[in-house]
N, CA, C and O of each residue as an XYZ file, in Angstrom:
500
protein
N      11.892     -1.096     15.136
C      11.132     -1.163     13.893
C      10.620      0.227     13.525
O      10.261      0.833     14.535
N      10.459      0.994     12.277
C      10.059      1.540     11.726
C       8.228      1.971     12.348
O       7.361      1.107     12.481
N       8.037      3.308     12.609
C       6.951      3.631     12.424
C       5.956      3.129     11.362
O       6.165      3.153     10.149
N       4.932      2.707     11.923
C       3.930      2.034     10.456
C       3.515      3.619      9.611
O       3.018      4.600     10.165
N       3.661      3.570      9.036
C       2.834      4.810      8.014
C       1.416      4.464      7.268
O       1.212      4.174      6.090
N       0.685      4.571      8.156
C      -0.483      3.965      7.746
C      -1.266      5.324      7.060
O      -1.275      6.496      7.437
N      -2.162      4.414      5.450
C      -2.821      5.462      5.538
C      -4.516      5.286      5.207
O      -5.076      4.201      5.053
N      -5.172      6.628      5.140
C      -6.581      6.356      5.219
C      -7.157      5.993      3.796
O      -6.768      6.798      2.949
N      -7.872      5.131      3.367
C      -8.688      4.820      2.315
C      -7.880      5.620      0.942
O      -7.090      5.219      0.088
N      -8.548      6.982      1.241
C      -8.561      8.372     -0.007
C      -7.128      8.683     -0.005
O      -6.650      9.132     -1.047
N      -6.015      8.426      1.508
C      -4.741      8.668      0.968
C      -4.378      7.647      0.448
O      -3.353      7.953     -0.162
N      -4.601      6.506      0.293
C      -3.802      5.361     -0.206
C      -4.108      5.311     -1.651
O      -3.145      5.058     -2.375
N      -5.577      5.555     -2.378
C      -5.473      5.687     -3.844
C      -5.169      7.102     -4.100
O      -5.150      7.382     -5.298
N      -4.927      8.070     -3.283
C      -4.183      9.455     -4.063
C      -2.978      8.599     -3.999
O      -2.963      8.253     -5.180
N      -1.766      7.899     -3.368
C      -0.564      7.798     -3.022
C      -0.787      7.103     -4.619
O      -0.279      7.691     -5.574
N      -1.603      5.774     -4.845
C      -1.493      5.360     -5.748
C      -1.079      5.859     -7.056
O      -0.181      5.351     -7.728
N      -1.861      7.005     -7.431
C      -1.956      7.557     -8.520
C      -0.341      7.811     -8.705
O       0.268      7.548     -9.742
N       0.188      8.316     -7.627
C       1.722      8.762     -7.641
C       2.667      7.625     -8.059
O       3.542      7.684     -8.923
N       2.260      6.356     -7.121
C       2.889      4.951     -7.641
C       3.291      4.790     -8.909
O       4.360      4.356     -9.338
N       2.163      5.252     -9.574
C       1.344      4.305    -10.618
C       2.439      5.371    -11.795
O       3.304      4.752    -12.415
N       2.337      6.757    -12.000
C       3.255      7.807    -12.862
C       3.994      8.750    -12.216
O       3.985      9.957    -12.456
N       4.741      8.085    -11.258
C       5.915      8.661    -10.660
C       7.279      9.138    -11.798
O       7.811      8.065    -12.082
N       7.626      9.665    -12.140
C       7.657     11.239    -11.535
C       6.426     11.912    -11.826
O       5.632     11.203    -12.444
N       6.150     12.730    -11.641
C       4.621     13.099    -12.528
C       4.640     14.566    -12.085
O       4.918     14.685    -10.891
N       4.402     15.791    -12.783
C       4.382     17.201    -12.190
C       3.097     17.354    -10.919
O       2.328     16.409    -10.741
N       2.995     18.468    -10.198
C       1.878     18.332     -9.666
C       0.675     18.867    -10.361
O      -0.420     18.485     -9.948
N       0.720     19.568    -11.201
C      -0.146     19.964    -12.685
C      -0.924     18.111    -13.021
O      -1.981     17.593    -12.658
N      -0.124     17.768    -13.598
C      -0.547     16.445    -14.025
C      -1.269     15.775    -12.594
O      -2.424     15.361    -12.685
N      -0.575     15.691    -11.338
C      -1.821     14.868    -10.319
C      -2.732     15.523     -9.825
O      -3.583     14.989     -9.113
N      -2.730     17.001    -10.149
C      -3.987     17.908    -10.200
C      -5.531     17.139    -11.006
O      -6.578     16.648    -10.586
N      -4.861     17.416    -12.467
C      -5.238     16.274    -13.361
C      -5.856     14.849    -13.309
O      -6.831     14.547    -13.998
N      -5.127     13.830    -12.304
C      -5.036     13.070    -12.410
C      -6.232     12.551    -11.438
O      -7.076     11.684    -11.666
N      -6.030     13.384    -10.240
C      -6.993     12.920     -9.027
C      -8.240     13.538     -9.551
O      -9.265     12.902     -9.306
N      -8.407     14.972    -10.417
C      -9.858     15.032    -10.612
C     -10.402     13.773    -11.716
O     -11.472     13.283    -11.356
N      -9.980     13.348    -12.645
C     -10.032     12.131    -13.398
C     -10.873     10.969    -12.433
O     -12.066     10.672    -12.369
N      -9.779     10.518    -11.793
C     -10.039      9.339    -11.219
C     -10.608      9.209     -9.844
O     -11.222      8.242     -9.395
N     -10.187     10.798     -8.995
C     -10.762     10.604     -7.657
C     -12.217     11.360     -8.057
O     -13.095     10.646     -7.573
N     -12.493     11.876     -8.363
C     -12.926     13.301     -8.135
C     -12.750     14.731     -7.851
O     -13.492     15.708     -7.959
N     -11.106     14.492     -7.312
C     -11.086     16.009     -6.514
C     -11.048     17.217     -6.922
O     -10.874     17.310     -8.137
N     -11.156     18.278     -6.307
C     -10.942     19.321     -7.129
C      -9.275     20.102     -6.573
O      -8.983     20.093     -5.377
N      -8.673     20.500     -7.247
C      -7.413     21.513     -6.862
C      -7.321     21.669     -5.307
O      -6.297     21.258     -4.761
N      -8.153     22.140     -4.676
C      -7.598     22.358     -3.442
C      -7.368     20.904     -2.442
O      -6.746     20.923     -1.380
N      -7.920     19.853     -2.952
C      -8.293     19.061     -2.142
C      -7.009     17.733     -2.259
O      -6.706     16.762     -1.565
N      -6.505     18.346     -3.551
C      -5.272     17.437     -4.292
C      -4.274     17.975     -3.460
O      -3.698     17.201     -2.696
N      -3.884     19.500     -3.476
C      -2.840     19.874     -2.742
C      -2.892     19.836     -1.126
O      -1.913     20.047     -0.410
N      -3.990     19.579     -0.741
C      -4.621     19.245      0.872
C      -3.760     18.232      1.311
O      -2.794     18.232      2.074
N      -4.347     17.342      0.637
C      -3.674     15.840      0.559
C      -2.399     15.412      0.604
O      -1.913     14.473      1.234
N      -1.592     16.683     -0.585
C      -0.331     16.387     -1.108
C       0.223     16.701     -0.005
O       0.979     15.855      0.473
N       0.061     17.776      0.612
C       0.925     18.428      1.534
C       0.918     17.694      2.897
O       1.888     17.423      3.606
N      -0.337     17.446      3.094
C      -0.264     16.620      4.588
C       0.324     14.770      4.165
O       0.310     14.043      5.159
N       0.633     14.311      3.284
C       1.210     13.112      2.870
C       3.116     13.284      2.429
O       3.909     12.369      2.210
N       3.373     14.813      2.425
C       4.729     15.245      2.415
C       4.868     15.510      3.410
O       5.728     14.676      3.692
N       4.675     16.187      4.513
C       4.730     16.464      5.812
C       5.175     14.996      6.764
O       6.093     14.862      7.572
N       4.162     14.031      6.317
C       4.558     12.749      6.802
C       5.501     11.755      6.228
O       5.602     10.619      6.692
N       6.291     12.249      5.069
C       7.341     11.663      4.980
C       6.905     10.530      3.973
O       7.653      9.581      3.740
N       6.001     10.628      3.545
C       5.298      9.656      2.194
C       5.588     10.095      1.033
O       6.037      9.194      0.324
N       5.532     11.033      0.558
C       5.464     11.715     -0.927
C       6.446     13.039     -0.660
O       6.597     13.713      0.359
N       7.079     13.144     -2.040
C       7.741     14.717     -2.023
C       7.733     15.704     -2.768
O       8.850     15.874     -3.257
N       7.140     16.299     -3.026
C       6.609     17.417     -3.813
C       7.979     18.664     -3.786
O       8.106     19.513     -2.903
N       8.835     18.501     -4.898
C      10.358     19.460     -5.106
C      10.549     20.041     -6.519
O      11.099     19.554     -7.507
N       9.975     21.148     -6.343
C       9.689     22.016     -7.518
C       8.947     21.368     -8.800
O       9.297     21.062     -9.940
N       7.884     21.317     -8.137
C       6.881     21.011     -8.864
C       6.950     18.999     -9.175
O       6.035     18.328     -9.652
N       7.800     18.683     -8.890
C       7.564     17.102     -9.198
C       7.750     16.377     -8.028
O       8.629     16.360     -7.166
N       6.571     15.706     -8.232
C       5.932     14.466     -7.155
C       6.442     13.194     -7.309
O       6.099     12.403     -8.187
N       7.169     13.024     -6.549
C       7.394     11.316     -6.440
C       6.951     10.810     -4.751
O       6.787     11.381     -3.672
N       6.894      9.659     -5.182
C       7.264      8.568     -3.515
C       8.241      8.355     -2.657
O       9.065      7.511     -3.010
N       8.456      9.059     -1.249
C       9.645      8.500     -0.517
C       8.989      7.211      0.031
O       9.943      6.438      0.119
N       7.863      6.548      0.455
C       7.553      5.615      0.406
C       7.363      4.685     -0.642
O       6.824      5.206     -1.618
N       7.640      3.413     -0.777
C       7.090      2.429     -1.838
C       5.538      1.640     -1.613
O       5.400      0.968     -0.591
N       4.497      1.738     -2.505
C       3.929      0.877     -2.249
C       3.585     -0.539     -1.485
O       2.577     -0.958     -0.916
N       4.884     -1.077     -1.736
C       4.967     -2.744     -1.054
C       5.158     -2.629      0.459
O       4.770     -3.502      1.236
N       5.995     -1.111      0.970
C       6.105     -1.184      2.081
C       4.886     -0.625      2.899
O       4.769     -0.768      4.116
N       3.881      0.109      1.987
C       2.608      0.253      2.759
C       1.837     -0.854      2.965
O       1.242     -1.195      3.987
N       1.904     -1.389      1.885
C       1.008     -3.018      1.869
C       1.422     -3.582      2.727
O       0.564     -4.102      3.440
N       2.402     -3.725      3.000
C       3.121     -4.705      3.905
C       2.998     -4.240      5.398
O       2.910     -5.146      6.228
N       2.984     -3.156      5.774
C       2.385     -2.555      6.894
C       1.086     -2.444      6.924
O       0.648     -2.244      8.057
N       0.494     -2.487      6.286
C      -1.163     -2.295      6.219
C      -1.607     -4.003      6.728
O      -2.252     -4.339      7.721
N      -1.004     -4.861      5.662
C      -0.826     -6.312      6.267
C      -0.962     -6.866      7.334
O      -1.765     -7.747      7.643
N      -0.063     -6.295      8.026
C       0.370     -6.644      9.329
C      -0.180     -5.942     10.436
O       0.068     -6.230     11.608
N      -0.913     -5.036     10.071
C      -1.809     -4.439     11.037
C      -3.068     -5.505     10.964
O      -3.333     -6.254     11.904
N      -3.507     -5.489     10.230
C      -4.973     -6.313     10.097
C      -4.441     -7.405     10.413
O      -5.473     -7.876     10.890
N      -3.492     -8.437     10.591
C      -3.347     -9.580     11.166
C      -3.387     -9.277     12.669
O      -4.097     -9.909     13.451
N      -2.408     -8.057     13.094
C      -2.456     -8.122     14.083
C      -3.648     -7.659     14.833
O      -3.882     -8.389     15.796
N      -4.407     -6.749     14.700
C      -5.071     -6.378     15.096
C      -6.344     -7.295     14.745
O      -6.726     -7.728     15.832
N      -6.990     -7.679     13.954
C      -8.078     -8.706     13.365
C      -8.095     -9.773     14.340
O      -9.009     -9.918     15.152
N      -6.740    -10.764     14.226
C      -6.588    -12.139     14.347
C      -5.422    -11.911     15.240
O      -4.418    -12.593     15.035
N      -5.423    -11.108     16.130
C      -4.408    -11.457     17.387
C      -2.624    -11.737     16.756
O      -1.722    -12.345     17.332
N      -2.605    -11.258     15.827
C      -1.124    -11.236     15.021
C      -0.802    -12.930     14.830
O       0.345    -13.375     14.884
N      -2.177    -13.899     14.568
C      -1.943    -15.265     14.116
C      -2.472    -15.740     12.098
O      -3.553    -15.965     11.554
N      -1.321    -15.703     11.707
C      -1.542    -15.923     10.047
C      -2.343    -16.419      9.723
O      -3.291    -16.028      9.041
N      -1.990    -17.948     10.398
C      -2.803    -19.217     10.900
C      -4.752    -18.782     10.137
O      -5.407    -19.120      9.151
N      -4.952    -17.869     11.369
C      -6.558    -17.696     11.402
C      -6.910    -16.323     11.193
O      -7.779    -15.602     11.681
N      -5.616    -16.075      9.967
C      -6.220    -15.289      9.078
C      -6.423    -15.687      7.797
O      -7.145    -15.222      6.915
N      -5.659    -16.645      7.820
C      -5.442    -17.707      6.325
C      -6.809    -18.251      6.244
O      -7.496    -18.139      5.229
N      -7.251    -18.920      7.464
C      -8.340    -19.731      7.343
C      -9.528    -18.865      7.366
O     -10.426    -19.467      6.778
N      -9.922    -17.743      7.774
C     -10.767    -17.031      8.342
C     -11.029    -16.598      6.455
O     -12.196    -16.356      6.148
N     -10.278    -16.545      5.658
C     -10.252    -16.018      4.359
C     -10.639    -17.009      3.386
O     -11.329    -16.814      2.386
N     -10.052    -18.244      3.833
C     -10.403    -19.696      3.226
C     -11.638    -19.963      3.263
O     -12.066    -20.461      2.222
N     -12.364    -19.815      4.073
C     -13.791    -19.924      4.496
C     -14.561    -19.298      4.012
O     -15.731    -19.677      4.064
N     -14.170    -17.906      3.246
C     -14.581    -17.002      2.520
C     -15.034    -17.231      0.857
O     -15.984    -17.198      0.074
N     -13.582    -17.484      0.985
C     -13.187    -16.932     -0.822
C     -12.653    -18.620     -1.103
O     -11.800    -19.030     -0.315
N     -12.982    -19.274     -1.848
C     -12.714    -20.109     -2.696
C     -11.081    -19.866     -3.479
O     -10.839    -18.778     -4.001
N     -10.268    -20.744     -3.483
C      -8.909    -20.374     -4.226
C      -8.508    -21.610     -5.559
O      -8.466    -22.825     -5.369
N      -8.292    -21.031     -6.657
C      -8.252    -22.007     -7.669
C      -6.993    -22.583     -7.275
O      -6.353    -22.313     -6.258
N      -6.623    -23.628     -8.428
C      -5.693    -24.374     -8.278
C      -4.069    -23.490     -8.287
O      -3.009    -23.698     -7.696
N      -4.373    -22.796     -8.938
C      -2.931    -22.033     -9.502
C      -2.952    -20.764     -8.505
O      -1.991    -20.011     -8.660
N      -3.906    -20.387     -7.480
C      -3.751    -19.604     -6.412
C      -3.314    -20.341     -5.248
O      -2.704    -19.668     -4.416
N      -3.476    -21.504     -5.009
C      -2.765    -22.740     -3.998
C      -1.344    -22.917     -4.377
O      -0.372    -23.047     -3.632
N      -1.406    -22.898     -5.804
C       0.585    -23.520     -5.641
C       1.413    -21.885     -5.890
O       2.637    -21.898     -6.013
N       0.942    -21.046     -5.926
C       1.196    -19.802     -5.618
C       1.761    -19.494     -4.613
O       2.902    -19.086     -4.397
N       0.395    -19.833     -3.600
C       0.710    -19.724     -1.769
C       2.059    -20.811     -1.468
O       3.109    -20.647     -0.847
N       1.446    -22.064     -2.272
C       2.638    -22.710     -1.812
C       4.043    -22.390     -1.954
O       4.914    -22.577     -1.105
N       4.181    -21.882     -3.123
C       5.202    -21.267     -3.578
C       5.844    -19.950     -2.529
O       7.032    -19.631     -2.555
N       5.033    -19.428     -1.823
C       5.678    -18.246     -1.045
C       5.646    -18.424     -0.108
O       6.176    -17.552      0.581
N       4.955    -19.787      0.738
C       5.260    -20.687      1.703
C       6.591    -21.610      2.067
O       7.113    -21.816      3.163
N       6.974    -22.127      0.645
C       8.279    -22.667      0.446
C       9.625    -21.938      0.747
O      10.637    -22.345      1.318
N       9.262    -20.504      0.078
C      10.263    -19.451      0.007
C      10.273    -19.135      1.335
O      11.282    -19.408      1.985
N       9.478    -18.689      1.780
C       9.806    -18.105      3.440
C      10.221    -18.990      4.342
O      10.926    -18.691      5.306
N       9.765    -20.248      4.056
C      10.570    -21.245      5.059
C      12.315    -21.510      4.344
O      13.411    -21.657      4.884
N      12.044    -21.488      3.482
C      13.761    -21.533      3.526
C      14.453    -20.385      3.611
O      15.678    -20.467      3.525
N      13.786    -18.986      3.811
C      14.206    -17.831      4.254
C      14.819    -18.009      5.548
O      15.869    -17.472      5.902
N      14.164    -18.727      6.177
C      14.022    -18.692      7.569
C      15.291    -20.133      8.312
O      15.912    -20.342      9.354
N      15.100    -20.729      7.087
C      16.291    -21.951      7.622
C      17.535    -21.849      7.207
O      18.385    -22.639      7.618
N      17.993    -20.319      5.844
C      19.257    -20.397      5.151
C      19.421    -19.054      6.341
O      18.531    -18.204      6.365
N      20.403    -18.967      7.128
C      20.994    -18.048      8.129
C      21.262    -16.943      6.711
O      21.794    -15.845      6.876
């Protein structure tokens, strides 16, 4: 399996910003992170560089995109907190959340809906 590429809080909404207007110059996420993060210039290219280094983002003459996708951070980020939280059991993370947060009707046949799908993921070879 793939190294998790996990990242911290402040890298995951800088990565965002990239998500979000990929291709984007680094002028513009200069821009973009003082806007929305706060940062200032040095702290954008801080970021940029140690998130290219790791094989997340690529900064190639001047334009920034994602070698990572979003879904696959989520999806690793996911699966850490199950595993690590709740002993890698869905089960009593599902419920541990249920107990929490209230789910309307159309957030139940949702779940059900991606409950359905994965089980027949799992039964069509």
């Amino acid at each position: 399996m793939e190294q998790p590429r996990r990242l911290a809080e402040g890298e995951y909404r800088f990565a965002a910003l990239v998500w979000a207007n990929e291709p984007l110059s680094s002028g513009q996420l200069v821009r973009l992170a003082a806007d929305v993060l706060g940062w200032k210039k040095s702290t954008t290219y801080t970021v940029l560089k140690k998130l290219c280094s790791r094989g997340i983002l690529r900064n190639e003459g001047g334009t920034v995109t994602a070698l990572v996708k979003q879904d696959a951070v989520q999806r690793q980020e996911s699966a850490a907190v199950v595993d690590r939280t709740f002993g890698g059991s869905l089960p009593r993370f599902v419920a541990a959340f249920l107990n929490e947060k209230p789910i309307s009707a159309e957030e139940a046949a949702q779940i059900r809906a991606l409950l359905d799908a994965a089980q027949q993921r799992e039964e069509d070879p």
